[in-house]
C-alpha positions as CSV (number, residue, x, y, z in Angstrom):
1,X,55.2,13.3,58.0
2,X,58.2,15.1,59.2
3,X,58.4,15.4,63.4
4,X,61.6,17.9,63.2
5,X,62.5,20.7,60.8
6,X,65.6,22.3,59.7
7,X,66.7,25.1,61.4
8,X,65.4,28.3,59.9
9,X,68.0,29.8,57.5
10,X,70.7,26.7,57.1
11,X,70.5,24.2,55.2
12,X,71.6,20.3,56.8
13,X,73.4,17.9,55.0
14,X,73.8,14.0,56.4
15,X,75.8,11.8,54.9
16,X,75.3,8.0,56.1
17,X,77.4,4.8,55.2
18,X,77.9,1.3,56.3
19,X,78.3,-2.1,54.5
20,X,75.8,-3.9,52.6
21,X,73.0,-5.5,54.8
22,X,74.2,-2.4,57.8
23,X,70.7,-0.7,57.2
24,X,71.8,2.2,55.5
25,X,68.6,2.4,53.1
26,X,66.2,1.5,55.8
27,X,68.0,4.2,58.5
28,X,68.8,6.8,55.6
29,X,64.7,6.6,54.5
30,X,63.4,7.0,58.1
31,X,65.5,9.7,59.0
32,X,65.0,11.8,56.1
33,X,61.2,11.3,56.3
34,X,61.1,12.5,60.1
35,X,63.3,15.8,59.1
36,X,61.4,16.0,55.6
37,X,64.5,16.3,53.7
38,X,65.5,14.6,50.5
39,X,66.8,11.1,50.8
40,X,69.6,10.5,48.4
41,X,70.3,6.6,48.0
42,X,71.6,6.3,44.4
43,X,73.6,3.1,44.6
44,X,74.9,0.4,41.7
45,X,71.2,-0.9,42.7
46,X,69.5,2.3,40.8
47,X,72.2,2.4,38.2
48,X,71.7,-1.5,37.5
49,X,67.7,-0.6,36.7
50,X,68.8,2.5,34.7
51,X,71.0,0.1,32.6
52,X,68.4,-2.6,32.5
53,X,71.4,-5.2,34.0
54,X,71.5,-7.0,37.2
55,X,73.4,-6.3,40.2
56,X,75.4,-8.7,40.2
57,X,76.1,-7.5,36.5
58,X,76.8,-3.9,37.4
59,X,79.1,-5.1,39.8
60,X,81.3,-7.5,38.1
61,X,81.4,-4.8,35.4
62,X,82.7,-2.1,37.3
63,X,85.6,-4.4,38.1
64,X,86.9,-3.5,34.9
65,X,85.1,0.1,34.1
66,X,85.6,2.9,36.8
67,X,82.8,5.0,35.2
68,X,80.5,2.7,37.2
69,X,81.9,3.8,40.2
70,X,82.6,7.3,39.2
71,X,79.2,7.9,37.9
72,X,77.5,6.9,41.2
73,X,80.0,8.6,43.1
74,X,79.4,12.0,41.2
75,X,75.6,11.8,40.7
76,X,75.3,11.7,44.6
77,X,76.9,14.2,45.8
78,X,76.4,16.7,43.3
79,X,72.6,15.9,44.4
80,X,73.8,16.1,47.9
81,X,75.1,19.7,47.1
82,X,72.0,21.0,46.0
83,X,69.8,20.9,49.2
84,X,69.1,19.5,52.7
85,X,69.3,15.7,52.5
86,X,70.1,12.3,53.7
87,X,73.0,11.1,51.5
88,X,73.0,7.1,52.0
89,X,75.4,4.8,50.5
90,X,78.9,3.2,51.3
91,X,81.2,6.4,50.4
92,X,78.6,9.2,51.6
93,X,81.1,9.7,54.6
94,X,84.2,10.1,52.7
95,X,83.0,11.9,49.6
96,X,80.4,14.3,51.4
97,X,83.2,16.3,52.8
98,X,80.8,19.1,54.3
99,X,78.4,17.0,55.9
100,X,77.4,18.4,59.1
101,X,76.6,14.8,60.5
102,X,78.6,11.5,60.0
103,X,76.9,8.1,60.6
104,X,78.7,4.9,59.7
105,X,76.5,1.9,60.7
106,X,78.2,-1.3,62.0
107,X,76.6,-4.8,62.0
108,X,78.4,-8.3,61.9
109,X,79.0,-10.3,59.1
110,X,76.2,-12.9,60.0
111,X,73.7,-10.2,61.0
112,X,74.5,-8.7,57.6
113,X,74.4,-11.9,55.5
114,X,70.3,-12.4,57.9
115,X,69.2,-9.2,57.1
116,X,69.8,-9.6,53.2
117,X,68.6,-13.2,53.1
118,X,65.1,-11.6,55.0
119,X,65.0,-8.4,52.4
120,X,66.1,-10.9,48.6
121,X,65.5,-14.5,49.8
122,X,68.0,-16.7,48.9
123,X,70.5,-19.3,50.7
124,X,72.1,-17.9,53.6
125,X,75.3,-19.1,52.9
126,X,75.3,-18.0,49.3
127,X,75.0,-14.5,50.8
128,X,77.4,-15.0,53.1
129,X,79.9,-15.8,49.9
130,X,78.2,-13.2,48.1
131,X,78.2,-10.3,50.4
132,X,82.0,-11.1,51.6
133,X,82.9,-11.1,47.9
134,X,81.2,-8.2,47.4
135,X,82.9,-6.4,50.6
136,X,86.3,-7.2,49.6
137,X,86.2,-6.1,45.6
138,X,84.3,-2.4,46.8
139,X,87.1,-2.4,49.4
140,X,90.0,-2.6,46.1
141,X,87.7,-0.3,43.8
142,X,87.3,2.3,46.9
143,X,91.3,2.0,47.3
144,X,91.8,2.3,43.7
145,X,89.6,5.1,42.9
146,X,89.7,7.8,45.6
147,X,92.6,5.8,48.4
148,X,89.6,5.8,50.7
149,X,89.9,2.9,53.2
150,X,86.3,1.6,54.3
151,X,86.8,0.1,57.1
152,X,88.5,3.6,58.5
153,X,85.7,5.3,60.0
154,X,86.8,6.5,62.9
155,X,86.2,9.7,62.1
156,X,82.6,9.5,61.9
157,X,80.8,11.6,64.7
158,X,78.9,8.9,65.1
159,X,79.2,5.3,65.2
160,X,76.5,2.9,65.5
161,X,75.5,-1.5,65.9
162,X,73.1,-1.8,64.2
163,X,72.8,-5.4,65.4
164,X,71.1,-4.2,68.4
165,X,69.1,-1.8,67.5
166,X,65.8,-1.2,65.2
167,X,65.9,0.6,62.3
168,X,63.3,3.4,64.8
169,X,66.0,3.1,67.4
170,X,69.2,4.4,65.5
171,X,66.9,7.1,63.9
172,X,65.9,8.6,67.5
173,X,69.6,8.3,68.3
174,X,70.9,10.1,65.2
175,X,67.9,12.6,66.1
176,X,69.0,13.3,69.5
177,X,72.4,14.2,68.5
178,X,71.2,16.7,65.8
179,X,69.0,18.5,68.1
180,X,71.5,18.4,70.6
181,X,73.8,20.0,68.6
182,X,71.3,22.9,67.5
183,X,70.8,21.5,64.4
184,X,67.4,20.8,64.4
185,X,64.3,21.0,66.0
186,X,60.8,19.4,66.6
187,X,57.7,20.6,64.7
C-alpha cells in the first residue's frame, strides 16, 4: 500500500543503480511500493527467462553480441519514459538522463558476495570469483557501449552503504530526501 503519493500534476522519475548483490532490486521494490509507482527492474536476469538461457549464459553471450546489452538498455528506459517509476538496474543513473532523483548504492565486495550467497545459495567463494568476474566484463561492455564509467558516480544526488543499513532504512532515507525536496508527499 503506498504511504506517499506523487505530487499532483508531475510526474516522478527515479532511477537507482549499484553493483550486483548492492540491493538495488530489494531498495528499487520497496520504494516504488511506498510511492505506488511502477518498478522497472528489467535486467539480463528477465531477459535470460525471456530467452529460456541461464544467467550465466546471457552473460557470457553478450560478451560477444551487444544487442544483449542494447536491448535491456532500450527496453528500460523507454519504459522509464512512459510514467512515474522506479528504474533499477546498474546503468539507470547514466542512461535515465531526466531522472529527478539519483541513488547509487554502495556495499563491499564481501558484503556483496554474503548477500548473493543468502538470496542463490552457493559457495561463498565461488561468488566471490563469480561476482568480481562479472563486475569487471559489465565494466568493459558499459565502456564499450555508451563510454560510461561505473564506478563514476559522483554525480549521483545521492549516495548510499548499503552495508549498514536495511533494505527499510535506505528506503526512509531516499523518502526523506524526495519529500524534502517537494517532490512528494505522505497519503
Amino acid at each position: 500500500m503506498a504511504e506517499y503519493k506523487v505530487k499532483d500534476g508531475r510526474e516522478l522519475r527515479i532511477a537507482i543503480s549499484g553493483k550486483s548483490g548492492c540491493g538495488n532490486t530489494t531498495v528499487s521494490s520497496l520504494l516504488a511500493e511506498k510511492l505506488g509507482v511502477t518498478l522497472i527492474n528489467y535486467t539480463f536476469r528477465q531477459l535470460a527467462a525471456e530467452k529460456g538461457l541461464t544467467l550465466a549464459q546471457v552473460i557470457e553471450n553478450a560478451k560477444s553480441d551487444d544487442s544483449y546489452d542494447i536491448a535491456v538498455d532500450t527496453k528500460q528506459v523507454e519504459l522509464a519514459r512512459a510514467e512515474s517509476c522506479v528504474l533499477g538496474s546498474r546503468l539507470a543513473i547514466w542512461m535515465l538522463k531526466e531522472a529527478d532523483l539519483k541513488v547509487y548504492l554502495i556495499a563491499s565486495d564481501d558484503t556483496r558476495a554474503k548477500r548473493i550467497l543468502n538470496r542463490e545459495g552457493g559457495d561463498l567463494q565461488q561468488i566471490k570469483d563469480f561476482t568480481a568476474m562479472r563486475d569487471r566484463e559489465d565494466s568493459a561492455r558499459y565502456m564499450k557501449l555508451y563510454k560510461i564509467d561505473n564506478n563514476e558516480y559522483e554525480f549521483a544526488n545521492l549516495k548510499i552503504d548499503t552495508a549498514t543499513r536495511t533494505p527499510e532504512q535506505i528506503v526512509a532515507l531516499i523518502l526523506s530526501h524526495l519529500e524534502k525536496n517537494g517532490l512528494i508527499e505522505k497519503k
